[in-house]
C-alpha positions in Angstrom: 0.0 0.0 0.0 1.7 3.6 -1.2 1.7 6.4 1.5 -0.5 8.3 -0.8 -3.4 10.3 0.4 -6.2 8.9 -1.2 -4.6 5.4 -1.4 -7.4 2.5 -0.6 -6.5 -1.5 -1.3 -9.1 -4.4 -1.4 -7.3 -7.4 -0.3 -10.4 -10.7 0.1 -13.4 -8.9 1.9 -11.1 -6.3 3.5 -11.1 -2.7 2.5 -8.2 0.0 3.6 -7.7 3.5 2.7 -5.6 6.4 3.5 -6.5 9.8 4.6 -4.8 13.0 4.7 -6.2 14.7 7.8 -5.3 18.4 8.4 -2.5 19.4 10.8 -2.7 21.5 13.8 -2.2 25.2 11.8 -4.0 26.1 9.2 -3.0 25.1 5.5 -0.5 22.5 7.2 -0.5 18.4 7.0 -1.4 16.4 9.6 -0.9 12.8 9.5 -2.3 10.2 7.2 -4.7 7.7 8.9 -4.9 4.2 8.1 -9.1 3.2 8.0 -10.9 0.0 7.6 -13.9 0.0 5.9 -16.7 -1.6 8.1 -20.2 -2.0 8.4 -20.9 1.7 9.4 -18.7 3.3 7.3 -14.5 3.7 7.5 -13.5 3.3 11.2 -9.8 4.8 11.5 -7.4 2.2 12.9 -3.8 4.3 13.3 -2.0 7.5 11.9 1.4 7.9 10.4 2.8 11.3 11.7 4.6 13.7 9.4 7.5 14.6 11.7 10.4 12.8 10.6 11.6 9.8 12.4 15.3 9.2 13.7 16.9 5.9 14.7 17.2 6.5 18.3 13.2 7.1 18.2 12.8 3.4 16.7 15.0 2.0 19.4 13.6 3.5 22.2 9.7 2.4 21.2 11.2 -0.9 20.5 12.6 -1.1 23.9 9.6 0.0 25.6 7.0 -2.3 23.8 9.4 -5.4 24.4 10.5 -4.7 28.1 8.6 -1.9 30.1 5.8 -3.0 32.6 3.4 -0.5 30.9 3.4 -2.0 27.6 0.6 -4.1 26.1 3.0 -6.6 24.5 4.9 -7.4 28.0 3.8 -10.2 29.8 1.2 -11.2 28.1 0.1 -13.4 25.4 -1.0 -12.0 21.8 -1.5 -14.2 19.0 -3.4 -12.6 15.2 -4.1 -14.3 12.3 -6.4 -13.1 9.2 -8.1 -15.0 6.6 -10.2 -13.9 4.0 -13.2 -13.8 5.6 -12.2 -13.3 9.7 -9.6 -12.2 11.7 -9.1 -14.8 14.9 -7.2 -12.9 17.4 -6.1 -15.3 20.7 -5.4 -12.4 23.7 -4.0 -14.6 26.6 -6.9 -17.5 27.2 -10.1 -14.8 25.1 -10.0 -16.1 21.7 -12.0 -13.7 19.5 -12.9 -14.1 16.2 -13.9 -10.9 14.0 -16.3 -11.2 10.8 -15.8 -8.8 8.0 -19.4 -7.7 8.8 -18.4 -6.3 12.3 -19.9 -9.5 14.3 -17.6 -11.0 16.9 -17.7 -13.8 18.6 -15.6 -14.4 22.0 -14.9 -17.6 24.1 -12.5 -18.8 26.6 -9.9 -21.4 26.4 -8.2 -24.1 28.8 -4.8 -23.8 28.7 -4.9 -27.4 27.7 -6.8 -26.7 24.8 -4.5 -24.3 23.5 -2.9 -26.8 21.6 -6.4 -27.8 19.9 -6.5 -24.6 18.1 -3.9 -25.8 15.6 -5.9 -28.4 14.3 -9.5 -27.2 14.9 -11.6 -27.4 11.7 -13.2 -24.3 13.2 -10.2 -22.3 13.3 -7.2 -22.3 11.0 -4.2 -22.8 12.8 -2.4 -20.5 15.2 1.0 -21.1 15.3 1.6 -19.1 18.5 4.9 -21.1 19.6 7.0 -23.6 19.0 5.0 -27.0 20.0 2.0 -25.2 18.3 1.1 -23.9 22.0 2.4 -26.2 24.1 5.1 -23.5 25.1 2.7 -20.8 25.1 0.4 -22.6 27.8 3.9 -23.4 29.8 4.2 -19.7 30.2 0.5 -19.0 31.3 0.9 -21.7 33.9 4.2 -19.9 35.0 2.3 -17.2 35.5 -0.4 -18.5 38.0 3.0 -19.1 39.9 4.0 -15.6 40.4 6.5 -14.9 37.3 3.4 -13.0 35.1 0.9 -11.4 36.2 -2.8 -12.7 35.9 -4.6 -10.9 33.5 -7.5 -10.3 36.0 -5.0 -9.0 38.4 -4.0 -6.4 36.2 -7.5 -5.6 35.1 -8.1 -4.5 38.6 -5.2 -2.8 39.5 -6.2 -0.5 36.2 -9.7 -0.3 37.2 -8.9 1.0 40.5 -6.7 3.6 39.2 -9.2 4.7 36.4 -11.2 5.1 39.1 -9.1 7.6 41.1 -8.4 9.4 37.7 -12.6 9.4 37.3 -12.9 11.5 41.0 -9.4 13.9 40.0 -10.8 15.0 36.7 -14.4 15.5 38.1 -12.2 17.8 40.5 -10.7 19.7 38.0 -7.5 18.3 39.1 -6.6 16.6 35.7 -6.4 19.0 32.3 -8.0 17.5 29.1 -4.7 17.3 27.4 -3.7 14.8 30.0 -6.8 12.1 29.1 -5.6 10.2 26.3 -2.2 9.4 27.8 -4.5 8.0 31.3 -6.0 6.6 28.5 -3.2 4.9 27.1 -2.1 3.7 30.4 -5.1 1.9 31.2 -5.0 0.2 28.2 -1.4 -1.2 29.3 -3.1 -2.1 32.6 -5.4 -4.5 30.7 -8.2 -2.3 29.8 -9.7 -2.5 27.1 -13.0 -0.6 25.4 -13.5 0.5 21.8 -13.8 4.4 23.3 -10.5 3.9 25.6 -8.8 2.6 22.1 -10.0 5.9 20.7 -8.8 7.7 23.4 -5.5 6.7 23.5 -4.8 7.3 20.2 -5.4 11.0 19.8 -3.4 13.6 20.5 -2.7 16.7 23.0 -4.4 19.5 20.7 -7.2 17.9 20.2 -10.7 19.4 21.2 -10.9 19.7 24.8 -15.1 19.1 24.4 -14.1 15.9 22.7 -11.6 14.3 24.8 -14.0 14.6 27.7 -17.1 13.4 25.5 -14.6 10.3 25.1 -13.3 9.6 28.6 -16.3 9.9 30.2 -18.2 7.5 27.5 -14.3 5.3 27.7 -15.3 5.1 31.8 -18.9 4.2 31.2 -17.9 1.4 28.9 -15.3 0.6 31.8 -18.4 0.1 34.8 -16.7 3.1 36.1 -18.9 6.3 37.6 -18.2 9.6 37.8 -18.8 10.7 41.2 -20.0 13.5 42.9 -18.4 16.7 42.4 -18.8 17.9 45.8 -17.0 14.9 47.2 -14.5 14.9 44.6 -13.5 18.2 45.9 -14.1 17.7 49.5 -11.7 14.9 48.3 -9.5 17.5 46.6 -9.5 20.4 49.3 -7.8 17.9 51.6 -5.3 16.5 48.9 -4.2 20.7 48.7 -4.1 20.6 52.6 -1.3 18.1 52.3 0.2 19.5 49.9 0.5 22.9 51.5 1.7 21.3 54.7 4.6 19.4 52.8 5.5 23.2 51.0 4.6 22.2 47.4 2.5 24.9 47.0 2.5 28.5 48.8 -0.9 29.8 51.1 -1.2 32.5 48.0 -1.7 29.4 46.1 -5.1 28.5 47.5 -6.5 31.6 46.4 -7.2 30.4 43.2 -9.1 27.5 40.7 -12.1 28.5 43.4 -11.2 26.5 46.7 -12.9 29.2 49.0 -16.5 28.2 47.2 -15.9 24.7 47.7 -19.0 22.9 49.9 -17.8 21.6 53.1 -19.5 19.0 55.8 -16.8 18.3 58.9 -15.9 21.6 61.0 -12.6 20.9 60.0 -12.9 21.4 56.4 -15.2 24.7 57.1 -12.5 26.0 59.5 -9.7 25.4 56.3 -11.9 27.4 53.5 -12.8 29.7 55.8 -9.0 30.8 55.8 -9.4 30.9 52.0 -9.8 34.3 50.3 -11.2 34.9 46.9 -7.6 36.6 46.1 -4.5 36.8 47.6 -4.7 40.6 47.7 -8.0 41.2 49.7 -6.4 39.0 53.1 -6.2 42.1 55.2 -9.7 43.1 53.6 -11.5 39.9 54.5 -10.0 37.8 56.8 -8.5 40.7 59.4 -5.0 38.9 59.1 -1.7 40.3 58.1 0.4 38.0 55.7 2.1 36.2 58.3 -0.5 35.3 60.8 -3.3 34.5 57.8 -0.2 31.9 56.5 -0.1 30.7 60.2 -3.8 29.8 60.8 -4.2 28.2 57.1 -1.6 26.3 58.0 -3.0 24.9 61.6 -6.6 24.6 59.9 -4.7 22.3 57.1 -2.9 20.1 59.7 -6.8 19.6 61.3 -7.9 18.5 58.1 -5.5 16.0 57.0 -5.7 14.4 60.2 -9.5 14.2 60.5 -11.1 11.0 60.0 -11.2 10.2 56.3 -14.3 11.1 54.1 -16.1 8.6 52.0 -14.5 6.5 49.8 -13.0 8.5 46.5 -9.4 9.4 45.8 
């Protein structure tokens, strides 16, 4: 296939194209984006950048697909094979197979029927290993001992984490920009959801509507909820309080992104906004307090909250 905008090849009942998709400036070129035509039109599948490419950028993706924890092709198992009329794809014991019409079908295997699938009439033959999967089960046993981690494991470690992301971004804490690399990251935890996909793949600049439209859809797909803004910030105000106490962010600081508005519930919380100025310049006007004193009191009020009893459960 040429790297030609425009570009589409039929090979059996698959259909790719490619398409030039405008760059970040006006009358610029963004990158060309591989599609697959499906059922409900072309559905885009990856995009080949137009900044130029240097040997020590190969290496280092090479190095972290092959050996860093985060990547989707380290310790597990991921086996493809395409025919003319499916595409059988065997991720660790979920064998899937994909229909050119968009129908799926997914099933579980035994490890001791891994072998099977070489010589199932159902399935042409998947050649994972040598042995024709007698190795590969060796390595999934290996890794109910300890050496790889279960899948499931891993599918709740990244669901607990997507869920602290869910209760920091409903706090404002997390920018937009950020989303699709938590995005990308729960897909190397073991996530996995047509929407998160999505996510991951798109980049920094893109609208700041959309990525939210797509991580909130990406955490419904995911059984995770979107809690309640006022707890995520009650949540919030006391992750600040911490953070002032251990001097990563100045009293003037908390004069800003709205903390004094924030709805409270425990005396100790009420006592710490009520320290908080709309503006670092109206201190004197509002709170009575010179500079000194007003940074003495937040303080106190901040070392109340953070060791309060904990609120409900959150992040």
């Amino acid at each position: 296939m040429r790297l030609t905008d425009g570009e589409s090849v039929r090979r059996d009942a698959w259909v790719h194209t490619l398409a030039r998709e405008p760059g970040p400036t006006p009358g610029t070129p963004g990158p060309l984006v591989l599609r697959c035509l499906r059922q409900g039109g072309w559905y885009d599948l990856y995009a080949i950048g137009t900044e130029p490419r240097f040997p020590v950028d190969l290496t280092v993706t090479s190095h972290f697909t092959s050996t860093h924890p985060l990547s989707p092709f380290h310790g597990r198992m991921l086996v493809q094979r395409s025919t003319p009329g499916r595409r059988i794809v065997l991720h660790n014991l979920e064998l899937t197979t994909l229909q050119t019409d968009l129908t799926s079908e997914k099933r579980r295997v035994r490890p001791g029927g891994l072998p099977l699938l070489g010589g199932c009439r159902a399935s042409p033959p998947l050649r994972a290993l040598p042995g024709n999967g007698a190795d590969t089960v060796g390595v999934m046993r290996a890794g109910g001992e300890g050496t790889t981690p279960e899948p499931e494991t891993s599918v709740r470690r990244g669901l607990a984490s997507l869920g602290e992301v869910a209760c920091r971004y409903r706090a404002d804490e997390i920018r937009p920009e950020d989303l699709p690399m938590i995005a990308a990251e729960a897909l190397a935890a073991g996530l996995d959801t047509p929407t998160l996909c999505e996510l991951a793949g798109w980049p920094r600049n893109a609208d700041a509507r959309d990525i939210r439209d797509a991580f909130e859809q990406a955490l419904a797909e995911s059984g995770v909820g979107l809690p309640d803004r006022g707890l995520a910030r009650r949540h919030a105000l006391r992750r600040m309080a911490a953070r002032l106490l251990a001097g990563e962010v100045a009293p003037a600081d908390l004069a800003a992104d709205g903390w004094w508005e924030t709805e409270t519930e425990s005396a100790a919380e009420q006592s710490f906004v009520a320290l908080i100025p709309q503006c670092d310049c109206c201190i004197a006007y509002t709170l009575g307090l010179d500079q000194q004193a007003w940074a003495a009191q937040l303080r106190n009020a901040a070392l109340a909250l953070t060791s309060s009893p904990p609120i409900a459960p959150g992040c």
